[in-house]
N, C-alpha and C positions, 0 to 999 in steps of 0.2 A: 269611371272616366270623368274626369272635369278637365272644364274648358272655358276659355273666355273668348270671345268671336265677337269683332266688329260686325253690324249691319251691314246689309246691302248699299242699305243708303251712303253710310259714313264711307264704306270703301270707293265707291263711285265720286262724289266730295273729292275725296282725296285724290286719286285716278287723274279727274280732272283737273284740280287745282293746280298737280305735279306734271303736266301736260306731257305724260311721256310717249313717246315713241317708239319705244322699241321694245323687245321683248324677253322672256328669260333674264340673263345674265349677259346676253349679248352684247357687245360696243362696236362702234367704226373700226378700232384700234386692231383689231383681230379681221380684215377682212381684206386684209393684204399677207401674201406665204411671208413664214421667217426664213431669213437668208440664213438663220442658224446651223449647225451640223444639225442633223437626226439625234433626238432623246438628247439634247444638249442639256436639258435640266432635270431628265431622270434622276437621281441620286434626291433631288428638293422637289419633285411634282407631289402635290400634297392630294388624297383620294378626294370624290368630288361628288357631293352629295346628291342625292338620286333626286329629280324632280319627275312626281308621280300625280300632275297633275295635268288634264288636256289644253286646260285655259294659257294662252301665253301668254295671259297678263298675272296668271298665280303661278305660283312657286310654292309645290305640298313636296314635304320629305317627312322621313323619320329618322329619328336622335334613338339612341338605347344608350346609356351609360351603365356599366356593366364590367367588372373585373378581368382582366386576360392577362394572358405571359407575352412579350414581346423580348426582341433579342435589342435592347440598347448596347449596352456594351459586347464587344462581337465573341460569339460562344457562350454567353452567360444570358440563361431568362429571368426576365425582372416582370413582378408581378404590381401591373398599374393598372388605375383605372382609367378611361379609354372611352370614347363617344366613338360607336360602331365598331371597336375593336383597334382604331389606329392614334395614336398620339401625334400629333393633332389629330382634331377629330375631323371629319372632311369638311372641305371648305365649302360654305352654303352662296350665292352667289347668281344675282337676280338684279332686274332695271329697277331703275327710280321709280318709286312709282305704285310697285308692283307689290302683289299681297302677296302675305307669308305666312302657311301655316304649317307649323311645326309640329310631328306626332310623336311626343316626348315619351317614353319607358325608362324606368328606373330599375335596373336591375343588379344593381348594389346593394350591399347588406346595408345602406344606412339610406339619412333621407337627403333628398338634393334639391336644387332647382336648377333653372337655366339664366341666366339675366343676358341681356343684348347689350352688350358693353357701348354706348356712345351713339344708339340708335333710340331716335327719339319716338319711340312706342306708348301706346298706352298704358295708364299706370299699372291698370291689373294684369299685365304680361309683363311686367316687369322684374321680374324673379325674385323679386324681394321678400323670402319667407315671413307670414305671421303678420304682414303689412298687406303687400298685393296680391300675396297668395297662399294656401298653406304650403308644407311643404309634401314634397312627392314624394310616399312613400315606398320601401321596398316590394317589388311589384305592380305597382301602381302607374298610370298612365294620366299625363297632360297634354295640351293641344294649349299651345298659341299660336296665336292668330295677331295679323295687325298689317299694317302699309309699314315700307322701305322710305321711308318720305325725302331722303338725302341721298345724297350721291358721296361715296367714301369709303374709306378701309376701317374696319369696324371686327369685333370678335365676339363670340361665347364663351361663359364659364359660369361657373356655380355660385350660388351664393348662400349656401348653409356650410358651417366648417370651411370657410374659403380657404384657407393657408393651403390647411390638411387636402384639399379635394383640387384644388389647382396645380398644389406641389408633387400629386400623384398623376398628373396626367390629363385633368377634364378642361380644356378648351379646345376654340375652332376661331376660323378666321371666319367673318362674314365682310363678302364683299358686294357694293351697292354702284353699278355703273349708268354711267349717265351716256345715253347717245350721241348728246348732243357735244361732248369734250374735242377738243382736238381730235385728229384719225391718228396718226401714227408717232404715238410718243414712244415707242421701241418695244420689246419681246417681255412683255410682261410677267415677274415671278412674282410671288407672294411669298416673305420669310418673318415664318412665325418664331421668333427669339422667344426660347427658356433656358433653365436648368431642371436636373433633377437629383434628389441626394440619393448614391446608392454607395451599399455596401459593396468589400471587395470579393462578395458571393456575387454580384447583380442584385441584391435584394433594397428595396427600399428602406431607406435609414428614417427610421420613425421616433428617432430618438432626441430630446433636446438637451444635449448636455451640459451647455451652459446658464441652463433655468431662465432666471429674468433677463438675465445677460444678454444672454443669446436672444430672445425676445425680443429685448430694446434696437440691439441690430439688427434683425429680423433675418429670419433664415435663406440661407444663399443654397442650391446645390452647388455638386461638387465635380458634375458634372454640366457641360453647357450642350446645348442643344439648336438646332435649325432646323428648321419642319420635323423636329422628332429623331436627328439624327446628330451622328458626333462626327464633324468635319467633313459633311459632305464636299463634293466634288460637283460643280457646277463647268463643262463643257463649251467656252462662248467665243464668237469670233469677234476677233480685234476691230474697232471703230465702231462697231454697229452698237447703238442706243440699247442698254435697257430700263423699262420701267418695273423700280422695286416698293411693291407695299409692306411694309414693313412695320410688322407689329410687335413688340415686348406685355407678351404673356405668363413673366416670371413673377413669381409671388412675391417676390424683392429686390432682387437684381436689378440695379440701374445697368443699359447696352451704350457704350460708345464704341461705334466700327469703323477703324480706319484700316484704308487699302495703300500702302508706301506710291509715291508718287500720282494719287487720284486724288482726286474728291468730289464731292454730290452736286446736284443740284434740285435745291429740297422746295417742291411745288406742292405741296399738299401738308397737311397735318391731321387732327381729330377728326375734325369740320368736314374732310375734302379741299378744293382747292384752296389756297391760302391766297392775297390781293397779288403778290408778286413774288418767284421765284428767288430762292436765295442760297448762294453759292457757299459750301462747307466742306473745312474739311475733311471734318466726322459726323457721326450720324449718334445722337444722343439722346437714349430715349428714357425715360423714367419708368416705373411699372404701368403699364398699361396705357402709355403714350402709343401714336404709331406716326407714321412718317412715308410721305411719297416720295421718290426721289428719280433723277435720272442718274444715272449710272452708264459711263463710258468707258472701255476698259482700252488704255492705249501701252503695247508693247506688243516684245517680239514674238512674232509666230513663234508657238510653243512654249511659251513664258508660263510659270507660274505665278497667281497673284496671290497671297494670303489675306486672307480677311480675317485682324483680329481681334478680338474683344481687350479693350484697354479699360483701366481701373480710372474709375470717376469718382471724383469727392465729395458723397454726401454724408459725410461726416467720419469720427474720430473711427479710424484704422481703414476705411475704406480703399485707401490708393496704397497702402504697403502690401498689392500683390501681383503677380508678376501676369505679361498678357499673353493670351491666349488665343490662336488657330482657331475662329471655329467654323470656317469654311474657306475652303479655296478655288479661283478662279482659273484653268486651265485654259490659254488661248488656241484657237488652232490652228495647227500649222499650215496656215495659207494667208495670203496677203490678205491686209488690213480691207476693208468694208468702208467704202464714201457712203457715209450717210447724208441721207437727202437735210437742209435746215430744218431747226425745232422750231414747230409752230410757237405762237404765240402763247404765252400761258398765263393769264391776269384774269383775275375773278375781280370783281367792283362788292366791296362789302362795307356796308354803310356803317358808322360806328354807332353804339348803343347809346343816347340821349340819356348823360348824368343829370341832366340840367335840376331835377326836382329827382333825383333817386335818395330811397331814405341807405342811409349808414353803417354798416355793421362791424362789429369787430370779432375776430375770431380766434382766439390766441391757442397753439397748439404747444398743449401741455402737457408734465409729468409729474405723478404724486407719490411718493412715494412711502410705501407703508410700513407697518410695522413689523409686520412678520416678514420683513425682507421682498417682498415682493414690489411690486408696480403697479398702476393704473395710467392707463395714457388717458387724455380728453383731447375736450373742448371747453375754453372758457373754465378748465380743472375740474370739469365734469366726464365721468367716464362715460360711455351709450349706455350700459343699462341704468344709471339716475337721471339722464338727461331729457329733458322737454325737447318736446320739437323748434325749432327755431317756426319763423311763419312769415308766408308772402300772402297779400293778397293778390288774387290772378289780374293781371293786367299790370300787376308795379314792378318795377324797377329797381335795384337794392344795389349799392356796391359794397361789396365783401373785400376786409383786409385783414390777410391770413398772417398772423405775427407767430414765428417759431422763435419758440424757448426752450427748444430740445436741441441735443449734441447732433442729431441726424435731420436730413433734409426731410419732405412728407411731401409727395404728389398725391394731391387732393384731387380726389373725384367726384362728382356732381351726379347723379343719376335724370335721366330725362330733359337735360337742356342745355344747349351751346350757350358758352358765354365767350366776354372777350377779355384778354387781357390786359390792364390798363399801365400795369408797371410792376418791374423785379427788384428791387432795391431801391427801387426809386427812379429806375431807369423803363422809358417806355420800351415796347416790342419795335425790330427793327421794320416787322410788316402784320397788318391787321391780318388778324382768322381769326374762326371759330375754333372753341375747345372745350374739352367735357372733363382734362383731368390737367393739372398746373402745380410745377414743384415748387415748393416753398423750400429755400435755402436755407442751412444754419445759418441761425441768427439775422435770417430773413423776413422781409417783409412782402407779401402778395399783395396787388390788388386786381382785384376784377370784377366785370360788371356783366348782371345779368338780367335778363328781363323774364321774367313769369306770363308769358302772354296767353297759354295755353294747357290744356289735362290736367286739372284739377287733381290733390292727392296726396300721398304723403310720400318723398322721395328722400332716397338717402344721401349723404354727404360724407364720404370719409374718404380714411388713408388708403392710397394701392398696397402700400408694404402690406400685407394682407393682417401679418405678426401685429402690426402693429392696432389696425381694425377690430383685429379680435382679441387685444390689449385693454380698447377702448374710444380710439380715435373717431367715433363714428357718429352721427347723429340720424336726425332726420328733419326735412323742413315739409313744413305743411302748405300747401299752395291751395287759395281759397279761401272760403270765410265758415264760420261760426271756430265751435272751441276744437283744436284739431287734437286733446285729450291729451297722453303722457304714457302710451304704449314706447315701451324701448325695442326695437328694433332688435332679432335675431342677426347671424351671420352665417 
């Protein structure tokens, strides 16, 4: 068994600093009945992770990742691998605030870890094999431990072979509620967007036929997916509010979801709330972006609505494909639902002090070799020759991410919200926090970030996962003395 476990003391700190309220997973927003039908989100209720803990301020469960058959395509078993047996893995989901410890089993022929996608943990639960942790062997047992310190939609996945172990099946939503939000922003669902490649047996396609090719666009299934299913059937009654968290858990797949005649109204992102609510037609998420939105469904009793996945351009051949169903909204036949006015929804988020931040540049790049092959980087350095970059704790750095590649790259930050400062040179229409920002062909990013806290070595790379495991990845050392030239696993 190994473990890493905050102190008493550090939990308590925290506890208090996060001054929460309430307990579990619990919020205001669930303490009024839904006017909805019965089982109206059966088809998308995602299983729900056991809390085996008496304390209402900790939140103990346990994770097994472990091979199984499940039925995705209907009549045909496909053999994935699976957190508790279900794809998604069940959703974990606890107050601000509140401790988490996790009793991880690895029961996979290979080794894995866990990482907390967007949740700012301590470094050595970070899942970062070879860095924050070794990795978990077959058989083998971990435990993390740490505080929820944000309020937001946040997920799990792996990070050793991430393409290969995310494309098969292993993530989960982790969701982090805050008491203090609004009560009733509407009948909240949680939809965890993927895909999966499978064979016309059901069997997972493990094949890369296009070599570097295929690599450089990084692999899409062929199959799309919502909480694990193919075109579920969502149940809702007309007018009545809901609120969707909305996570893209695909290894590369960019989600744009439009509904004919709707559109969102997008109050949250990475961070949780974003300063001010913004009104869209689509909902567009890059790998491992997520998105809060309200969602109103106006038509006729008994209408169906499709929700489809439309083709986004992050580069050469990306939008020459046709859109796709991958879930639908059934109204029910009875008159439409007066919903009560939407509260208020404005977060005050101070912006990050360039005034003295030192400089960086980051050019994301492609080398191409001799033996036909590739290496992606940074700076045309791949991860394994690459130095850490380095902050020290307490500065400030603006980072601007310059793509030289045919495809876009949403960059992930491990361990810390930043803000974004501009896409082309065009600022954001409204301040948040973020932990993952796409860089556009032939794009420029910037963003600013502050190192205030957790010392360590944390990593920076592509979500395309393909691409990650190409080379696009580093790591930055936060702190002071020599933070060495170990290259980071995946």
């Amino acid at each position: 068994m190994r473990s890493r476990r905050w102190s008493w003391l550090a939990w308590i700190v925290w506890v208090t600093a996060c001054s929460c309220s309430g307990s579990r997973g619990e919020t205001s927003a669930k303490s009024q009945p839904s006017p909805q039908p019965i089982d109206w989100e059966a088809e998308l209720r995602l299983p729900a992770a056991e809390d085996l803990a008496s304390d209402p301020h900790v939140f103990e469960t346990q994770l097994t990742a472990s091979v199984v058959s499940l039925e995705i395509l209907q009549g045909l078993p496909t053999e994935v691998y699976a957190y508790n047996g279900s794809v998604p893995g069940p959703e974990i989901r606890v107050a601000k605030g509140n401790r988490v410890v996790v009793h991880f089993t690895n029961d996979l022929p290979e080794p894995t870890t866990i990482h907390w996608h967007g949740v700012r943990v301590p470094n050595d639960v970070d899942g970062v094999p070879g860095v924050s942790q070794p990795e978990v062997q077959p058989g083998e047992t971990y435990t993390y431990d740490f505080i929820a310190p944000d309020a937001g939609t946040f997920w799990y996945h792996p990070h050793v072979r991430s393409a290969e172990q995310v494309g098969a099946g292993l993530y989960g939503s982790f969701i982090v509620t805050d008491p203090n939000e609004p009560s009733d922003l509407g009948d909240e669902l949680s939809l965890v967007l993927s895909d999966i490649a499978l064979e016309e047996d059901g069997q997972l396609d493990t094949s890369l036929l296009g070599g570097a090719t295929e690599l450089l666009f990084g692999r899409e299934g062929n199959v799309l997916l919502v909480n694990g299913k193919v075109d579920p059937k969502l149940i809702a009654l007309g007018g009545r509010r809901q609120r969707w968290r909305v996570i893209n858990a695909a290894r590369t797949r960019y989600y744009q979801l439009a509904i004919a005649g709707h559109d969102f109204l997008r109050f949250g992102g990475d961070g949780g709330m974003i300063e001010e609510p913004v009104r869209q037609d689509t909902i567009v998420l890059a790998p491992s972006e997520r998105a809060e939105v309200i969602f109103t469904p106006s038509a006729a009793p008994g209408a169906t609505l499709p929700v489809r996945w439309v083709p986004y351009d992050r580069g050469f051949g990306s939008t020459i494909r046709d859109e796709v169903e991958v879930m639908r909204i059934e109204l029910a036949d009875q008159a439409p639902f007066v919903d009560a006015p939407l509260p208020p929804l404005r977060r005050t988020i101070e912006p990050i002090d360039v005034a003295s931040a030192r400089e960086v540049l980051l050019e994301l790049t492609q080398n191409n070799l001799e033996d036909g092959t590739f290496a992606l980087g940074i700076n045309g350095i791949p991860s394994w020759e690459a130095p850490p970059l380095h902050a020290d704790l307490g500065e400030t750095q603006v980072w601007t991410f310059k793509n030289t590649i045919d495809f876009a790259h949403p960059m992930h930050l491990h361990g810390f919200f930043f803000q974004v400062l501009s896409m082309d040179g065009v600022p954001p229409a409204v301040r948040e926090w973020k932990d993952t920002v796409d860089v556009h062909v032939d794009g420029e990013t910037k963003i600013a970030v502050h190192f205030d806290e957790r010392p360590g070595m944390w990593m920076l790379h592509c979500h395309i996962l393909d691409h990650a495991e190409s080379g696009m990845m580093t790591m930055v050392h936060v702190g002071d003395g020599d933070p060495g030239a170990g290259a980071p696993k995946h």
